[in-house]
N, C-alpha and C positions, 0 to 999 in steps of 0.2 A: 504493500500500500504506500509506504515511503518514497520508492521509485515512483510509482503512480506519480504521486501530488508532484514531486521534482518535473518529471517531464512534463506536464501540463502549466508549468508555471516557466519553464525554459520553453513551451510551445508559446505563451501569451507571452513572451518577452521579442519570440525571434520576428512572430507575427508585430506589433507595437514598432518594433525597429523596422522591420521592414516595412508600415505603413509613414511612419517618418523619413526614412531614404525616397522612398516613390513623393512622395510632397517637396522634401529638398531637392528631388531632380526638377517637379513639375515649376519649381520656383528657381532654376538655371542655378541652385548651392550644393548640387552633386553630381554625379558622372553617374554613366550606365553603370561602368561595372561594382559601383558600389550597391547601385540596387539591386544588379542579379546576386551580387555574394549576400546583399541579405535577405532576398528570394531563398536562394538557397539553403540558408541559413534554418527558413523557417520550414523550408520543404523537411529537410533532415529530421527537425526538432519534431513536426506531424508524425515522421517516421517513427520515431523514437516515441512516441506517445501511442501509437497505435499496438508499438510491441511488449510497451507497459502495459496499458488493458487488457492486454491479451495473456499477459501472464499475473496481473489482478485476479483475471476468470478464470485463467488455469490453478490459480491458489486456495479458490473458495470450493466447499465440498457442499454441493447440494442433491438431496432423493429428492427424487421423480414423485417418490410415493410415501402416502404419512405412514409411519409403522413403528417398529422397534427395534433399537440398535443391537443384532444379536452376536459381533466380533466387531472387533477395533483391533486396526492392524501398525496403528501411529501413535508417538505420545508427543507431547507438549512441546513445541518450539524446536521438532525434528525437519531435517531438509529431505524434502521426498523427490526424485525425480518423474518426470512427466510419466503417467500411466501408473504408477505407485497404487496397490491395494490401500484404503484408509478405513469404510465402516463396512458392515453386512447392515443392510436395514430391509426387515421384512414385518408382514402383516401376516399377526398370528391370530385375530379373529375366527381367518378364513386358513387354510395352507391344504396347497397340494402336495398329492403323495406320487412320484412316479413308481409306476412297476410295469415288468416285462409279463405280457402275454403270451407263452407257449402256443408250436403253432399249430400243436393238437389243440388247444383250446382256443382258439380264436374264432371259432365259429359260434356264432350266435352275438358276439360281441361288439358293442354299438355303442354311443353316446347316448348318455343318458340312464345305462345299467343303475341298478343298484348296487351298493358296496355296503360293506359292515367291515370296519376297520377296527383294530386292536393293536396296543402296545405294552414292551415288557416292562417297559419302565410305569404302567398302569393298569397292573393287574383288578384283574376284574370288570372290565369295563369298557365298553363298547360304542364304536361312534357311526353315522349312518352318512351315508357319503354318496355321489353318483360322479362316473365316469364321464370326467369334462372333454377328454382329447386320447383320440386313439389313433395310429398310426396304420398305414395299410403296408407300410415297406417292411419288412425284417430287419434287423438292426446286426450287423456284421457283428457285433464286437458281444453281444447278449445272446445271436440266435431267438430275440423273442420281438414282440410285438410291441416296441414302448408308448406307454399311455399315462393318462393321468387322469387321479379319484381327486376330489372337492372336499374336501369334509369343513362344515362350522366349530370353529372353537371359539365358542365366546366366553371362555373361563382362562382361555390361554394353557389348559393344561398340557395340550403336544406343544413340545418345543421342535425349535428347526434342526433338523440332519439326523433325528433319531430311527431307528427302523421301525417301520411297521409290518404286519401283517393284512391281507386284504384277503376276503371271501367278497367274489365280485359272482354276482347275478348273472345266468348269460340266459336259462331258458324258464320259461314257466312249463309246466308238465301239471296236467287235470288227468284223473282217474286213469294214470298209469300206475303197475305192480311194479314195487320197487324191495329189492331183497336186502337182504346183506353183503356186503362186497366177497366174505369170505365166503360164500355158499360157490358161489361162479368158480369153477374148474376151466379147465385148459389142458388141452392134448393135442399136440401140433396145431395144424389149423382151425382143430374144433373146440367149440365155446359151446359149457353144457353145465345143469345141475342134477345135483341125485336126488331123486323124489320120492315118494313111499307110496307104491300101491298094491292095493291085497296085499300085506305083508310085505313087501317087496319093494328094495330098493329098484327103479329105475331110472338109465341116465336118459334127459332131456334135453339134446340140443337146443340152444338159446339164441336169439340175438341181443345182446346187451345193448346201453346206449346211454345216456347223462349220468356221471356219479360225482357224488359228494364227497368227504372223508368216511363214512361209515357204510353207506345203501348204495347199489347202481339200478337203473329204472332196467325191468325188459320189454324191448319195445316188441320181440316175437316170440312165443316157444313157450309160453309156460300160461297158465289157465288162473285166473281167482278162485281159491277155495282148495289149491293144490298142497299136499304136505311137503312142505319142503325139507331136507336134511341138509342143515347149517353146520354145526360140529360136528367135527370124526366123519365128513362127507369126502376126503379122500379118503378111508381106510377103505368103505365100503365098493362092491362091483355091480353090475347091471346084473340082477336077479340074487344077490341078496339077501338072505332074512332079515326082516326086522321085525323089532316091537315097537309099537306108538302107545307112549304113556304120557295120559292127557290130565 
């Protein structure tokens, strides 16, 4: 700011002088070249004023956006060079969360989903969120689909860079049969479970289709009102004895 005021008072001096040479020429009590050198003079000192304010503005820190200072990267009366990190300032009302979509599960996933977001550092507790921005490219360096969930904190309890967890919504499912993930077997190409009839274990080819951490829906192959064999459903074989004890 010192520089500042300096050149703006050496700019009204050079201009001042040069407006008095231009008058003692027009009154035949000076020569040209005393008026170009203090032309010139004042052309300089403009220069020199304009690379003041320009590093006036390069010295002031201003956000864009009101929020909260969440790092400071400078202290008191330190010389920074141009481009120098100084604050973090974000707005914790609101903060998004980035996460990568796998690109088996990118389908069904849109703006606008719903999320239910969780953090370790706040056990117990759950925040309700929808996906603002989802990418349609792959992302070279993740292999996933990077997007971003909205959540409101108006208590400020997430803070900024902490991890989260996200359960993101992709499909609604109405009166589909949905089992336990562990019942679903595998044998090379075939997707089957063991089921109890007359006595009798039998296997049942399946189409599986949307699962969550616990249950997968079947979208073919298996009947409402089916007994299904969930534990010890690898031990057993297709014809089987069993008992059903209800």
């Amino acid at each position: 700011r010192t520089a500042y005021e300096v050149a703006l008072l050496n700019e009204r001096i050079a201009r001042e002088n040069h407006g008095r040479q231009q008058q003692f020429y027009d009154d035949g009590n000076a020569s040209r070249l005393a008026v170009d050198q203090a032309e010139l003079a004042w052309l300089n000192s403009k220069s020199a004023l304009l690379e003041a304010e320009k590093m006036l503005e390069g010295a002031m820190c201003i956000t864009p956006i009101g929020g909260v200072v969440t790092s400071r990267f400078i202290e008191l009366h330190q010389e920074l060079a141009p481009g120098s990190r100084t604050f973090t300032v974000a707005r914790l009302d609101r903060v998004r969360i980035a996460i990568g979509v796998p690109e088996q599960e990118i389908g069904g996933v849109s703006i606008g989903n719903e999320a239910e977001v969780s953090f370790a550092m706040v056990p117990g507790r759950t925040w309700k969120g929808s996906l603002a921005r989802v990418s349609r490219e792959v992302s070279a360096e993740t292999l996933t689909f990077q997007a971003e969930v909205l959540v409101d904190n108006p208590d400020r309890a997430i803070l900024s860079g902490i991890t989260a967890k996200v359960r993101l919504k992709r499909h609604s499912l109405r009166n589909q049969i949905a089992v336990p993930s562990q019942a679903i077997l595998t044998s090379g190409e075939e997707t089957y479970v063991m089921v109890e009839k007359d006595s009798r274990a039998q296997k049942v080819p399946v189409v599986p289709g949307p699962a969550d951490n616990t249950r997968t829906v079947i979208l073919r192959g298996l009947a409402a009102g089916t007994r299904l064999i969930t534990e010890g459903n690898h031990l057993v074989q297709d014809g089987s004895a069993v008992k059903v004890k209800d």
